[in-house]
C-alpha positions as CSV (number, residue, x, y, z in Angstrom):
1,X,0.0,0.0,0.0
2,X,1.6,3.8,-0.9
3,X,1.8,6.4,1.8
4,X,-0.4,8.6,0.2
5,X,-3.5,5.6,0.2
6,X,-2.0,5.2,4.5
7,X,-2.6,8.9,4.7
8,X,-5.8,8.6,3.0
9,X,-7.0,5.7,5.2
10,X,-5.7,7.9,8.6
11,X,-7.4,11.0,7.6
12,X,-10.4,8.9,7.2
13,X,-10.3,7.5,10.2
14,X,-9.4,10.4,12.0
15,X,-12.4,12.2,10.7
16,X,-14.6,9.6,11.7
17,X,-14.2,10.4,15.6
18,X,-13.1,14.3,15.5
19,X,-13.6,14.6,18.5
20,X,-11.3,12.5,19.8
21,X,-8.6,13.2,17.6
22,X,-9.1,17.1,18.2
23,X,-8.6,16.0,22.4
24,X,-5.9,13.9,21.2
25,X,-4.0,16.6,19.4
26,X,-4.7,19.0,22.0
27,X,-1.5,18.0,24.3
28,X,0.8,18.2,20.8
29,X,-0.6,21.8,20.1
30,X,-0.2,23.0,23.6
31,X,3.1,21.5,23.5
32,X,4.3,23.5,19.9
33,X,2.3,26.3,20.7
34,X,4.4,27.1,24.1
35,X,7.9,26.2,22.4
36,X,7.4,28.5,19.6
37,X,5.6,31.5,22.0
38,X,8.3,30.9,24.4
39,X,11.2,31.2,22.6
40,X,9.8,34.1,20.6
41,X,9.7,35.5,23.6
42,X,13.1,34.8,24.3
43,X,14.5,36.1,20.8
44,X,12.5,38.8,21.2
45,X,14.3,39.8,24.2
46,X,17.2,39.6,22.9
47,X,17.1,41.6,20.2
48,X,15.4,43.9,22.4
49,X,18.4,44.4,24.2
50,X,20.6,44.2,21.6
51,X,18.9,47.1,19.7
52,X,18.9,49.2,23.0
53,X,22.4,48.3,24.1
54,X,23.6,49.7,20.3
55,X,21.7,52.8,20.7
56,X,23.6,54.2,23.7
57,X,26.7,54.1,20.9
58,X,28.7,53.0,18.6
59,X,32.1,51.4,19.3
60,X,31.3,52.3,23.0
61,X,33.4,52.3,25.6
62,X,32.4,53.7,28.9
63,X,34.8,54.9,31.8
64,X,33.5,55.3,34.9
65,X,34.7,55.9,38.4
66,X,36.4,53.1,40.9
67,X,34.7,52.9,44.6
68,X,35.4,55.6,47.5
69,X,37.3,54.3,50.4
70,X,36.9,55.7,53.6
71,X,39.9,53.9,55.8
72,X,39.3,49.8,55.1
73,X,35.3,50.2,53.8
74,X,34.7,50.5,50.2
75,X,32.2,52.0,48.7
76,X,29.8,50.9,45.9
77,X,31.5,51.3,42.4
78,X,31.4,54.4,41.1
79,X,31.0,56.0,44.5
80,X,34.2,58.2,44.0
81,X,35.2,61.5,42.7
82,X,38.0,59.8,40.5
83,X,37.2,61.7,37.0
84,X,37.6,65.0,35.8
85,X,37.0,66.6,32.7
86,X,40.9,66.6,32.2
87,X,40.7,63.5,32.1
88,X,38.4,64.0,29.5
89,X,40.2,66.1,27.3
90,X,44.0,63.4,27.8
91,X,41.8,60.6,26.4
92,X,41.0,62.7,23.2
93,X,44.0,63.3,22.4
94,X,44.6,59.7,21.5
95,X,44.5,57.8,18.2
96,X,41.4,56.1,16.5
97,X,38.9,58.4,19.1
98,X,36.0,59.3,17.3
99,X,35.4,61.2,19.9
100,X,35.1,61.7,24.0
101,X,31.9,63.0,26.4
102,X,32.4,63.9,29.7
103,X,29.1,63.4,31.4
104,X,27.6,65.0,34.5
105,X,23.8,64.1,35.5
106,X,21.2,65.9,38.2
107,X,17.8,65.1,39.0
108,X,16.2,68.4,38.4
109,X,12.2,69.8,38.1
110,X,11.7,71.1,34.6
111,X,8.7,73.6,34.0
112,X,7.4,74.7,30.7
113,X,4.2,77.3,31.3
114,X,2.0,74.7,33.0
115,X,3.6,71.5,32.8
116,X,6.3,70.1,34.4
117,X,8.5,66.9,35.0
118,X,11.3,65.5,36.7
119,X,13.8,64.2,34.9
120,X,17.3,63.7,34.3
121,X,19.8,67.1,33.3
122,X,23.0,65.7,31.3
123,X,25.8,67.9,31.5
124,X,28.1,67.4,28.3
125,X,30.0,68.6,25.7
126,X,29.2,68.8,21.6
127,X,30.8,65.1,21.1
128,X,28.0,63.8,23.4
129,X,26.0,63.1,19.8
130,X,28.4,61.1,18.2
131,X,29.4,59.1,20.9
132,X,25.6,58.3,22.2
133,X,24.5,58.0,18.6
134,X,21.5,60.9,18.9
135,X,20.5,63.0,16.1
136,X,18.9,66.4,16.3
137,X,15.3,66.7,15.7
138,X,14.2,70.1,15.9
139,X,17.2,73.3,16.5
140,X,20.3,72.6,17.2
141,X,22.8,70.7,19.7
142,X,25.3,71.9,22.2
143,X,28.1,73.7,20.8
144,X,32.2,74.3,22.4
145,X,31.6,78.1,22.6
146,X,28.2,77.2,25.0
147,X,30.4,74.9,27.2
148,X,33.2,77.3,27.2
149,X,30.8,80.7,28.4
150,X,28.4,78.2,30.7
151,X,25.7,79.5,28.6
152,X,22.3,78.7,29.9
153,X,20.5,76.5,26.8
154,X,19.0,73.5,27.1
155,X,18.3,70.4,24.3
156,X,15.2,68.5,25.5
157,X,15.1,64.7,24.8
158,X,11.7,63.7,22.6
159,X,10.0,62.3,25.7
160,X,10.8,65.3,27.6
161,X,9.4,68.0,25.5
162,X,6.3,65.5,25.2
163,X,5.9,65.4,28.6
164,X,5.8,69.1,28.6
165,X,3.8,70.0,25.8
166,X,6.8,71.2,23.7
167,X,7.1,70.6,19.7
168,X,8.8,72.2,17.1
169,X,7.9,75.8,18.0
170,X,9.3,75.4,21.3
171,X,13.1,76.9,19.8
172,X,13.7,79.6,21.2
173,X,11.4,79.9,24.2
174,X,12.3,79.1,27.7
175,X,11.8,76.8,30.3
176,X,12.8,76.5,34.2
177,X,15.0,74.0,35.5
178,X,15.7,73.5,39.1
179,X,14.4,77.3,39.4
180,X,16.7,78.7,37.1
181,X,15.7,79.9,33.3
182,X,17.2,78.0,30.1
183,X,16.2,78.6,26.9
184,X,15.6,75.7,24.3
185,X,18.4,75.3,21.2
186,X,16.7,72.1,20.6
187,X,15.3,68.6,20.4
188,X,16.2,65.4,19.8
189,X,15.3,62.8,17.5
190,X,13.2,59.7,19.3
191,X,15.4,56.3,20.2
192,X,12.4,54.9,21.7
193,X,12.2,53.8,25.4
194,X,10.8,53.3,28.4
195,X,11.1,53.3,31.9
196,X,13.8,54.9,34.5
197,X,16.4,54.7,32.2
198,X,14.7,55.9,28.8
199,X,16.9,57.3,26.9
200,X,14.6,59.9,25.4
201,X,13.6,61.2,29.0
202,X,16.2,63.5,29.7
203,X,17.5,67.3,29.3
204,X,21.5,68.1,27.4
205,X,22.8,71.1,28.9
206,X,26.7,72.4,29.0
207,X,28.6,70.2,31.1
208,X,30.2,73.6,32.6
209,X,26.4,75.2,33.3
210,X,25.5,71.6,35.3
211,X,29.0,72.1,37.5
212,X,28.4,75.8,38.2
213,X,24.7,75.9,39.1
214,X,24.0,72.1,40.1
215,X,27.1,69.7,41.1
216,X,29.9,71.9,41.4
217,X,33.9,71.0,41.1
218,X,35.5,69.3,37.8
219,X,34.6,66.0,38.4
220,X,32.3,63.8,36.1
221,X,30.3,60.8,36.7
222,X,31.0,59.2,33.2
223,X,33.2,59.5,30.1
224,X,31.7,58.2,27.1
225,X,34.0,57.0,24.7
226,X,34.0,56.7,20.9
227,X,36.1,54.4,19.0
228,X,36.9,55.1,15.5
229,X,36.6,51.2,14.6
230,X,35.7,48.1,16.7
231,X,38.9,46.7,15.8
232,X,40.4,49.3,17.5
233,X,38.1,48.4,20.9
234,X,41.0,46.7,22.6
235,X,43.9,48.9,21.8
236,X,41.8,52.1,22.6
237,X,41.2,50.4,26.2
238,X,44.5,49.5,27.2
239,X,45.8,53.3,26.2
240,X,42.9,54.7,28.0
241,X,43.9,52.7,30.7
242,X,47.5,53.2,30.9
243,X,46.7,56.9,30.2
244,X,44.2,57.5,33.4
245,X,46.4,55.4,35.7
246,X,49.2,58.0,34.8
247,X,46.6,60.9,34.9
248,X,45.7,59.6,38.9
249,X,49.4,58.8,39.4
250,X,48.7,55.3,40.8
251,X,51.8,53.3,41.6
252,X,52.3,50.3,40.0
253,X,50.6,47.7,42.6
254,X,47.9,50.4,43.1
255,X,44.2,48.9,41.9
256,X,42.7,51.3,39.0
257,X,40.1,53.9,40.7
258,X,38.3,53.8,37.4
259,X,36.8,51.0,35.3
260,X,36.1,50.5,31.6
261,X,33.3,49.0,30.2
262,X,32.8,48.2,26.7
263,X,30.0,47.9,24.7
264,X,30.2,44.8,22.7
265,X,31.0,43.0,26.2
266,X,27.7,44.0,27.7
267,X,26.4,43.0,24.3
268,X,27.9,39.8,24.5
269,X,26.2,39.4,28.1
270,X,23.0,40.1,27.4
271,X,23.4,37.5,24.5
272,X,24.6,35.1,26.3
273,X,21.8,35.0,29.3
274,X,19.0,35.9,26.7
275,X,20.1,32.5,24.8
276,X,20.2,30.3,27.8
277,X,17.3,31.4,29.1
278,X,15.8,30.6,26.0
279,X,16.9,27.1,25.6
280,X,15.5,27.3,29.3
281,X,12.0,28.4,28.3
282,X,11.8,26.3,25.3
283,X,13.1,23.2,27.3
284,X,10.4,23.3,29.6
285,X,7.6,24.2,26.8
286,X,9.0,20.7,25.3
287,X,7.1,19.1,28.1
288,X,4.0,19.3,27.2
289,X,5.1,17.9,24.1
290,X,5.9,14.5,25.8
291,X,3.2,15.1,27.7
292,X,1.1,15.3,24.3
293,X,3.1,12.0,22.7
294,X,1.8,10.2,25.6
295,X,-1.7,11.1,25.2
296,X,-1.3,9.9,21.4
297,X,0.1,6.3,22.4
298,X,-2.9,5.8,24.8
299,X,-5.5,6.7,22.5
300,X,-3.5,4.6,19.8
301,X,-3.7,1.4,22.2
302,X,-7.3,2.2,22.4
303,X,-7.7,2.3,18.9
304,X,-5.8,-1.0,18.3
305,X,-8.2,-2.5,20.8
306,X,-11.3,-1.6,19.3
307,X,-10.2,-2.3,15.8
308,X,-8.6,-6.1,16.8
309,X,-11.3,-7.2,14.1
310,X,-10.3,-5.3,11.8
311,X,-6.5,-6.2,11.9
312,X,-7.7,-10.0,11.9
313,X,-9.7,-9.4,8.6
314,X,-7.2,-7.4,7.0
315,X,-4.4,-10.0,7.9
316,X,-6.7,-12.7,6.5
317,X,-7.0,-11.3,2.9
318,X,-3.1,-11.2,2.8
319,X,-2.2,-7.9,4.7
320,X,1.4,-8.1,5.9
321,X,2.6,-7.5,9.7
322,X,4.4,-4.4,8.2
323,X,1.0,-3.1,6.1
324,X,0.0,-2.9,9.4
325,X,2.6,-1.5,11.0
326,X,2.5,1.4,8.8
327,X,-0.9,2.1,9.1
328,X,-0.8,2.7,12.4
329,X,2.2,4.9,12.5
330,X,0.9,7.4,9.8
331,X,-2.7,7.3,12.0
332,X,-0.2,8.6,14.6
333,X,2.1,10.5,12.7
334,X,-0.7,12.4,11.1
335,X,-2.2,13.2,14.5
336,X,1.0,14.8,15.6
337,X,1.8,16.6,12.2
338,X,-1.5,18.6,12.2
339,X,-1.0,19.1,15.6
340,X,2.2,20.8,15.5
341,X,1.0,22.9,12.3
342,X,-1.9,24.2,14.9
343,X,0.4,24.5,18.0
344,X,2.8,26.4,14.9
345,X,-0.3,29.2,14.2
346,X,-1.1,29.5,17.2
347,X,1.9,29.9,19.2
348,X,2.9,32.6,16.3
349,X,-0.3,34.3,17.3
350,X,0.7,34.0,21.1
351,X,3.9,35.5,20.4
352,X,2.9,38.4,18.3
353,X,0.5,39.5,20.8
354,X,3.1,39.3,23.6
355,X,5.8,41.2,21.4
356,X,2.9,43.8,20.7
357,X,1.9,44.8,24.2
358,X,5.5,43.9,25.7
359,X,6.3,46.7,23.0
360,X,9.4,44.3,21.6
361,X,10.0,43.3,17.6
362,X,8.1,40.1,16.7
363,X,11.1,37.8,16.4
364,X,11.4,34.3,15.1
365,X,13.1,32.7,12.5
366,X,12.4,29.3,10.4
367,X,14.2,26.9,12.0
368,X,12.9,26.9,15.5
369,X,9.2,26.6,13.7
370,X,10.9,23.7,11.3
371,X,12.4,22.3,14.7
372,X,8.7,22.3,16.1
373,X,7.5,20.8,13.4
374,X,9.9,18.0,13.3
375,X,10.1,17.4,17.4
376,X,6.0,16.9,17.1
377,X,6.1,14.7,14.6
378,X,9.0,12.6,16.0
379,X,6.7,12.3,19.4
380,X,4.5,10.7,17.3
381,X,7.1,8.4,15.3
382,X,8.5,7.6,19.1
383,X,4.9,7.5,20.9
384,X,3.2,5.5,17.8
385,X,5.9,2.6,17.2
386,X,4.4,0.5,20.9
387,X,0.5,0.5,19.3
388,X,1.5,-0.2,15.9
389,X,3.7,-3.0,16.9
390,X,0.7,-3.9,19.1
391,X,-1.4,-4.2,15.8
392,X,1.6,-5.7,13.8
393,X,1.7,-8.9,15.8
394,X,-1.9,-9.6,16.4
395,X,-2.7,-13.7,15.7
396,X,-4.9,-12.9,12.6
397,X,-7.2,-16.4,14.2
398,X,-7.2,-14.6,18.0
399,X,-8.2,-11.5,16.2
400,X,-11.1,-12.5,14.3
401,X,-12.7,-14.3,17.4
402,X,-12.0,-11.0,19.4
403,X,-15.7,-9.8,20.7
C-alpha cells in the first residue's frame, strides 16, 4: 500500500471520531504552541536588548569611576570622585577616538508654562551626539563656545518636550530647571524607550552650566567614549587605561580607581543569558510535548483495541505484519503533524500578541518553527511505534474471534 493511500485511510479515520482526535492533538498543540511563544519571547528579548544596548553608541566604551574608600570600607563602584573633565580632554588626544563625552547628570524639576517633569539634566560637551549615537530633531545641539561661556541652553530629549507639551515651535522659548531659566536650542530625534532609564527622557545642557549651578567641582560621573573602529576596541582600552592610571598617578601595585566597560562585552552578556534562558524556556515548553506524545500512544492502544477485528480481517486477505505496522504509524504521525501545524499558528499568534503589548519586535526565524515541526512529529514516530507493533503482531485467528 503507498503512503499517500495510509494517509488517505488515517485522515479517514481520523475524521470519523473528530472529537477524539481534536482532544488527542490538543496535548501536541499546547506543546508547539508554548515552544514557539516561548522562545519568541526569548528572541525577542534579545534583540530587544541588543537594539537598546547599540543605541547608547557606537564602538562604546564607557569609563566610569572606581569605589570611595573611607579607611578599610569600600564603597559601591562608582562612588568616588575619581574623573575630571581633564581627564576627558587626555583621552581625546589619543589615536582612533572618534570622539570623547564627559558626562555630568542631576535630578532636576523642569517647568514649561503649566507643565512640568522631573527628569534627568546631562551635562556634556558637543561630542556627546556622536558618541551616544542621537541626532537632532528640531534646532540645534550643544556647541564648544556654550560649554566654554556656561551658557544657559537646554536640548530637550523627545520624551521630555512631550511630557511638557513642547514641539517644534518650542526653539527659542524658555523653560525652568531647578528654578533657574534655560532657553531651548533644541530637540532630539526619538530612540524609543521606556522606563527609568529611557533614553529619550532627559534634558542636554553644558557640562560647565551643570557644574556651576547644580554639582559643582571638575569632576564627572562618566566618560563616554567613541572608538573610531571596533577593531580598535582593545587597543583604545588599554591606552585609555595606561593613560588614566598615569593621569591619577597610581603606583604600579595600586588597583585602578576607574573601570572600563565596553560595549560589545555587555552585548555579548546580554546575549549570552538571553540564549540560555531561551533554551531554558523552550526546554520546559518541550514538556507538554511529551506530555502530548503520551496522550497519542494511549489513545493509539485504544484504537488497536477496538479495531482487533479489523487487523484480523485485514491480515486474512493477505495484509502483511508491516501493512499494518505502517498504518498505524501514519494514523499517529498524522495526529502529531496537524497538531504541531496548529500548535505552529497559534503559538505565532501567542507570540505576536506578547511582542505587541510587551512593546518588543516580533522575532522568530524558520528553524525553530521547522524544529517544532519535526520534534511533534518525531513524538508521534516515538509514541506510535508501541500500538502499531501492538497491531503488527496480532494472531490474525485470535483476532477475528475478538468480541
Amino acid at each position: 500500500m503507498s503512503i499517500f493511500e495510509l494517509i488517505r485511510l488515517a485522515l479517514s479515520r481520523l475524521g470519523s471520531s473528530r472529537l477524539r482526535a481534536a482532544l488527542t492533538m490538543l496535548g501536541v498543540i499546547i506543546g508547539v504552541a508554548s515552544v514557539v511563544a516561548l522562545v519568541s519571547v526569548g528572541q525577542g528579548t534579545t534583540s530587544s536588548i541588543t537594539s537598546r544596548l547599540s543605541s547608547l553608541g557606537t564602538n562604546l566604551l564607557t569609563v566610569n569611576p572606581g569605589a570611595a574608600r573611607t579607611g578599610n570600607t569600600f564603597g559601591a563602584a562608582g562612588s568616588s570622585n575619581s574623573l575630571t573633565t581633564d581627564d576627558a580632554d587626555a583621552i581625546r588626544t589619543l589615536d582612533d577616538v572618534a570622539g570623547v563625552a564627559p558626562e555630568l547628570s542631576s535630578q532636576q524639576l523642569v517647568v514649561a508654562g503649566d507643565s512640568n517633569t522631573t527628569t534627568s539634566i546631562v551635562g556634556t560637551t558637543p561630542d556627546y551626539m556622536t558618541v551616544r549615537a542621537y541626532a537632532v530633531w528640531q534646532g540645534s545641539f550643544v556647541s564648544d563656545v556654550m560649554v566654554d561661556q556656561r551658557l544657559n541652553v537646554a536640548v530637550l530629549g523627545a520624551t521630555t518636550a512631550q511630557d511638557l507639551g513642547l514641539g517644534a515651535d518650542a526653539i527659542g522659548s524658555s523653560v525652568s530647571i531647578g528654578g533657574l531659566p534655560f532657553q531651548v536650542i533644541g530637540i532630539l530625534q526619538a530612540k524609543g524607550g521606556a522606563g527609568a532609564q529611557n533614553p529619550d527622557d532627559q534634558v542636554i545642557v553644558p557640562i560647565s552650566t551643570v557644574q556651576k549651578y547644580f554639582e559643582g567641582g571638575d569632576t564627572v560621573r562618566t566618560i563616554g567614549v567613541s572608538v573610531s573602529s571596533a577593531p580598535q576596541m582593545d587597543t583604545v582600552k588599554a591606552e585609555i587605561t595606561a593613560l588614566l592610571r598615569d593621569q591619577h598617578e597610581l603606583a604600579a601595585d595600586a588597583s585602578d580607581d576607574f573601570t572600563i566597560f565596553d560595549q560589545a562585552q555587555l552585548l555579548e552578556t546580554a546575549s549570552s543569558i538571553s540564549g540560555t534562558l531561551t533554551i531554558l524556556l523552550g526546554g520546559i515548553a518541550s514538556i507538554s510535548l511529551v506530555v502530548g506524545g503520551i496522550g497519542i500512544m494511549n489513545i493509539m492502544l485504544v484504537s488497536v483495541r477496538e479495531r482487533t477485528r479489523e487487523i484480523g480481517i485485514r491480515k486474512a486477505i493477505g495484509a502483511r505484519a508491516r501493512d499494518i505496522l505502517s498504518q498505524f504509524l501514519i494514523e499517529a504521525l498524522t495526529l502529531s503533524l496537524l497538531g504541531g501545524v496548529i500548535g505552529v499558528l497559534v503559538g505565532l499568534g501567542v507570540s505576536a500578541l506578547i511582542a505587541r503589548v510587551a512593546g518588543w519586535p516580533f522575532t522568530l526565524d524558520a528553524t525553530t518553527l521547522i524544529a517544532a515541526t519535526g520534534f511533534s512529529a518525531a513524538v508521534g514516530i516515538v509514541f506510535g511505534v508501541w500500538p502499531a507493533r501492538q497491531a503488527a503482531v496480532l494472531d490474525p485467528i485470535t483476532a477475528l474471534r475478538y468480541e
